[in-house]
C-alpha positions as CSV (number, residue, x, y, z in Angstrom):
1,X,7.6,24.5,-24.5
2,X,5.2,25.3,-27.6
3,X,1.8,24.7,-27.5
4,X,0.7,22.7,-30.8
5,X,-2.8,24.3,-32.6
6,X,-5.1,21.7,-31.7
7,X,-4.1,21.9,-27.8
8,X,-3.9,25.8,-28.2
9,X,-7.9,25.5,-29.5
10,X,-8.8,23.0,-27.0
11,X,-7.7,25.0,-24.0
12,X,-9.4,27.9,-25.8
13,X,-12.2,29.6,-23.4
14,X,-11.5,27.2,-20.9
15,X,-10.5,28.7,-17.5
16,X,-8.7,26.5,-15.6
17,X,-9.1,27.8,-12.3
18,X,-12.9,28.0,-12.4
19,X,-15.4,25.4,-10.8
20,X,-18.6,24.7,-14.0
21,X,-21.9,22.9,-13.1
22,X,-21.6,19.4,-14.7
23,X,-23.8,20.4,-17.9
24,X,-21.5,23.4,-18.6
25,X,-18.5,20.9,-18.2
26,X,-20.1,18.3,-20.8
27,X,-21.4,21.1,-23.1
28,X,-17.6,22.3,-23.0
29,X,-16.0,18.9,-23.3
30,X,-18.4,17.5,-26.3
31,X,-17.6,20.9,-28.4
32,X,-13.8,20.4,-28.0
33,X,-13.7,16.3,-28.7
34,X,-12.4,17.0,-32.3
35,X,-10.7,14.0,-33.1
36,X,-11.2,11.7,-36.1
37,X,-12.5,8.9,-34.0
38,X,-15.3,8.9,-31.5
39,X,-13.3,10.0,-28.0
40,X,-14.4,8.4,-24.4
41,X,-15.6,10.7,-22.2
42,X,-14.0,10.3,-18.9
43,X,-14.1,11.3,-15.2
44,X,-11.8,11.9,-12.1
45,X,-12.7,12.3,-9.0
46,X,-10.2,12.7,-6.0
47,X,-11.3,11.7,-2.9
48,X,-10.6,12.5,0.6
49,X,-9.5,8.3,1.4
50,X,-5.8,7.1,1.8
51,X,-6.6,3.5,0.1
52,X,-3.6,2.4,1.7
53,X,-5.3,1.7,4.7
54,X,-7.7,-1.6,4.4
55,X,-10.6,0.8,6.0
56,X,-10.2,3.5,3.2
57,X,-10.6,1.5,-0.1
58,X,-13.3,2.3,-2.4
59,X,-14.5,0.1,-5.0
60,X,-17.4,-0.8,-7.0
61,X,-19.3,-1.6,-9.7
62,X,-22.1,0.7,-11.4
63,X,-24.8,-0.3,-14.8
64,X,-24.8,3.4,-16.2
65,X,-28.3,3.9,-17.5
66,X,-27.0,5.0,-20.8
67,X,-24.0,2.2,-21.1
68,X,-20.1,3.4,-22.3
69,X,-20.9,3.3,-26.0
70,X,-17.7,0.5,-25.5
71,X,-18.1,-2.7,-26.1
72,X,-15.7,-5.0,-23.7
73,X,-14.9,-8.5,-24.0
74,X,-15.5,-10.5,-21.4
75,X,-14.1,-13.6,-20.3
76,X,-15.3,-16.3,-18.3
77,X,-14.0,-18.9,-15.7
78,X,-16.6,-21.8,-15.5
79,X,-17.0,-25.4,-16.1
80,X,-20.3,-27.6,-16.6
81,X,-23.7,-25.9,-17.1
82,X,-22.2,-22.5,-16.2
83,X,-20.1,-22.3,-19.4
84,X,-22.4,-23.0,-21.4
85,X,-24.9,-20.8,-19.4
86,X,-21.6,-17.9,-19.8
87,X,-21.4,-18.8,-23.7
88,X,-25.5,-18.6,-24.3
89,X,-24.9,-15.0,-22.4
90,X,-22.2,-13.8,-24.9
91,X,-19.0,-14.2,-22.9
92,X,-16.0,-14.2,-25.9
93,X,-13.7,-16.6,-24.0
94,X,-15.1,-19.5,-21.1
95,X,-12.6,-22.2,-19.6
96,X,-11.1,-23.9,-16.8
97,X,-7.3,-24.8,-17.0
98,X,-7.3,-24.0,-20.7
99,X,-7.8,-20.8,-19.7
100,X,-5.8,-20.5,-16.8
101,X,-3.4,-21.2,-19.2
102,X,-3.8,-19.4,-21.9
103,X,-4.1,-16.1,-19.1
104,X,-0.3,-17.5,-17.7
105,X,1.2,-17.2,-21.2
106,X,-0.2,-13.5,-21.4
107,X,-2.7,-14.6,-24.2
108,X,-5.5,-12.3,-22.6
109,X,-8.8,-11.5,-24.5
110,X,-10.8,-10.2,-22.2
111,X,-11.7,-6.7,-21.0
112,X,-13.8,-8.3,-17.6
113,X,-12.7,-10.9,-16.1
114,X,-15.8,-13.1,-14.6
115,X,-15.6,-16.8,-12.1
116,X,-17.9,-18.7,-10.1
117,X,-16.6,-19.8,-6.8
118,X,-15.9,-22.7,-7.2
119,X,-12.9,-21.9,-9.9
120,X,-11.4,-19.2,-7.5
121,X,-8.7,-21.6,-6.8
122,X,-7.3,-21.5,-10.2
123,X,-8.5,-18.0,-10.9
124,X,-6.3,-17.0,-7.2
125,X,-3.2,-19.2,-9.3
126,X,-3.3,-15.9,-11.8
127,X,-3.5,-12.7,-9.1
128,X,0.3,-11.8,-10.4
129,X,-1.0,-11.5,-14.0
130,X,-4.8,-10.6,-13.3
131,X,-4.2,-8.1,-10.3
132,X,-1.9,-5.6,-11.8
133,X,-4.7,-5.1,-14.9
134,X,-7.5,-4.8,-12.2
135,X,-9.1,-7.6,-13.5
136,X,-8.4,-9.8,-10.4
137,X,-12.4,-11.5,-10.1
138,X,-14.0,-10.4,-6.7
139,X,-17.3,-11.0,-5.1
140,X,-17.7,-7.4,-3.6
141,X,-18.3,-6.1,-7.3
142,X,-20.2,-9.2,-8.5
143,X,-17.0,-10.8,-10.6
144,X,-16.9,-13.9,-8.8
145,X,-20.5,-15.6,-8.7
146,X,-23.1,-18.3,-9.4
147,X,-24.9,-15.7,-11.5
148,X,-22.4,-15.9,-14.3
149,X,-25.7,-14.8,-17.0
150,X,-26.3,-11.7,-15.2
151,X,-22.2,-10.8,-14.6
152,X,-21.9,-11.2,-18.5
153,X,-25.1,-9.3,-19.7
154,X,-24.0,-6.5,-17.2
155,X,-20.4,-6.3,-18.6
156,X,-21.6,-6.3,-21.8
157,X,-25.0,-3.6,-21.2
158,X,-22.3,-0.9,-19.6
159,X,-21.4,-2.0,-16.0
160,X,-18.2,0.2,-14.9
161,X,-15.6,-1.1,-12.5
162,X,-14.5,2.0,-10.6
163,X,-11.5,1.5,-7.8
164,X,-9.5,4.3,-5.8
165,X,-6.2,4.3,-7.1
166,X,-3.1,5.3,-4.7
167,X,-3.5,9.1,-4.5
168,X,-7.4,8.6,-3.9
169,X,-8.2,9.7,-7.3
170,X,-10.9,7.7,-8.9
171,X,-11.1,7.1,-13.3
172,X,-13.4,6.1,-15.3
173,X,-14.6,6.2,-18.7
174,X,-18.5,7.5,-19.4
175,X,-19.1,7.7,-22.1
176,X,-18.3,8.8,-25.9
177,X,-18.5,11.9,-27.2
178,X,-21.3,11.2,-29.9
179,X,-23.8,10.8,-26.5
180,X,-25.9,14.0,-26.2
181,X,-24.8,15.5,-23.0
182,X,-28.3,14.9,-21.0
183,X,-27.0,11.2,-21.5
184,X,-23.3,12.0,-20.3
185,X,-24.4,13.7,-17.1
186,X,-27.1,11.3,-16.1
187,X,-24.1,8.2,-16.6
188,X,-21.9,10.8,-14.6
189,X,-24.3,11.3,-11.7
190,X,-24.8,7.8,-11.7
191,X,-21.5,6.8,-11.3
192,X,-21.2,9.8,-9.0
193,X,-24.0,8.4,-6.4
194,X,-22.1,4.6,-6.3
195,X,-18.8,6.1,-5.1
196,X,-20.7,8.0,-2.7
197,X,-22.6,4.7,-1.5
198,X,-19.6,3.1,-1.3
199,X,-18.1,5.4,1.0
200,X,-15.8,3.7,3.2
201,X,-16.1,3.8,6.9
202,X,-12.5,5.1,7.4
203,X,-13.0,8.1,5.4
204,X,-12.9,11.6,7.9
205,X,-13.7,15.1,6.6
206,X,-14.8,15.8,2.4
207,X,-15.2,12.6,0.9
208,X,-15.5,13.9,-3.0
209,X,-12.8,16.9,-3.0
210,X,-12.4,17.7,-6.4
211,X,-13.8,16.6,-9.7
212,X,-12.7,16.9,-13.5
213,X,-14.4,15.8,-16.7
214,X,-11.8,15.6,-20.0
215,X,-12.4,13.5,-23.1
216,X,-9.9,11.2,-24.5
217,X,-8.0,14.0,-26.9
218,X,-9.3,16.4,-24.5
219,X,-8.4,18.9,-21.5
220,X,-9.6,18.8,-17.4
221,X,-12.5,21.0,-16.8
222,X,-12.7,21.6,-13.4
223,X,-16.6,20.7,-12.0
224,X,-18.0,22.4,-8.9
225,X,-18.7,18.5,-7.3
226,X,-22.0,19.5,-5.8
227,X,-23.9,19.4,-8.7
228,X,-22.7,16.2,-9.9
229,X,-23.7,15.1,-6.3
230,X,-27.0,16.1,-7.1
């Protein structure tokens, strides 16, 4: 199959076999990000989990120093004092069963997906439309809470949601491509350090195995993971 122009420049100088130190990976990925709109900068990172067992799942939630350059909306399950403590914060959507709603019909405008306790019950009601969009609130990552102020300036200040997906490969978007690259690898390395604090206990031998760094338009460049460990 023919390689088009732009691919054929991308891939230009990269070697595909070889492991680069995450600054050589940025500095690589920023000077092929071409596109005519400002391209998220992402990462993957296979680890050594099967998240098919309940003991190997990783997930989390991380504040990059430098936020996404994204701006998500958020959306807020709350009643009383805590909507209107979600609305003064700058969540775009807060309800109860108007929402719930709304969410059921597969009217969903909302990025994040934030509840206090007490509206799990309704919120639970929605898994079959939430769940599959990874948007399903949960207390480990600080979705479901009290602190609904604090959820939403987090969501909104660069807070990434990072879960293993089935082949133990973890995604996530760091960035754009108009950050200078000191600001992409300290987002990297911080994302980096909260996978590796949420190691899980069932996880035997090389936790991170391999890592890449691509932007949206963009190829994988291999990254030797030791120095995003780092």
């Amino acid at each position: 199959m023919a390689i088009g122009k732009r691919l054929k420049a991308i891939r230009e100088g990269v070697d595909r076999e070889k492991l680069y130190t995450i600054d050589e990976a940025i500095k690589m990925v920023k000077e092929r990000a071409k596109a005519k709109f400002d391209e998220t900068i992402e990462i993957s990172m296979n680890l050594g989990v099967d998240p098919r067992h309940a003991d190997q799942m990783v997930r989390g939630v991380v504040s990059l120093p430098n936020g996404t350059g994204r701006t998500l909306r958020v959306g807020v399950f709350a009643r009383g004092a805590k909507a209107e403590e979600a609305k003064a914060a700058g969540a775009d959507v807060v309800g109860a069963e108007d929402l719930a709603e709304k969410v059921q019909n597969g009217e969903i405008n909302f990025d994040r997906c934030i509840a206090t306790p007490d509206m799990m019950p309704l919120v639970g009601r929605l898994g079959k439309v939430l769940g599959p969009r990874g948007m399903m609130p949960n207390p480990k990552i600080g979705t479901v809470t009290m602190d609904v102020v604090g959820a939403v300036k987090g969501a909104k200040g660069g807070s990434v949601e990072f879960r293993v997906e089935k082949a133990g490969i973890i995604q996530a978007g760091v960035g754009k491509a108009s950050f200078d690259e000191a600001k992409l690898v300290q987002n990297i390395k911080a994302l980096a350090d909260a996978v590796v604090k949420a190691k899980p206990a069932g996880a035997k031998g090389t936790y991170v195995q391999r890592v890449a760094v691509s932007s949206s338009m963009g190829v994988g460049i291999k990254v030797e993971p030791n120095t995003v460990l780092s």
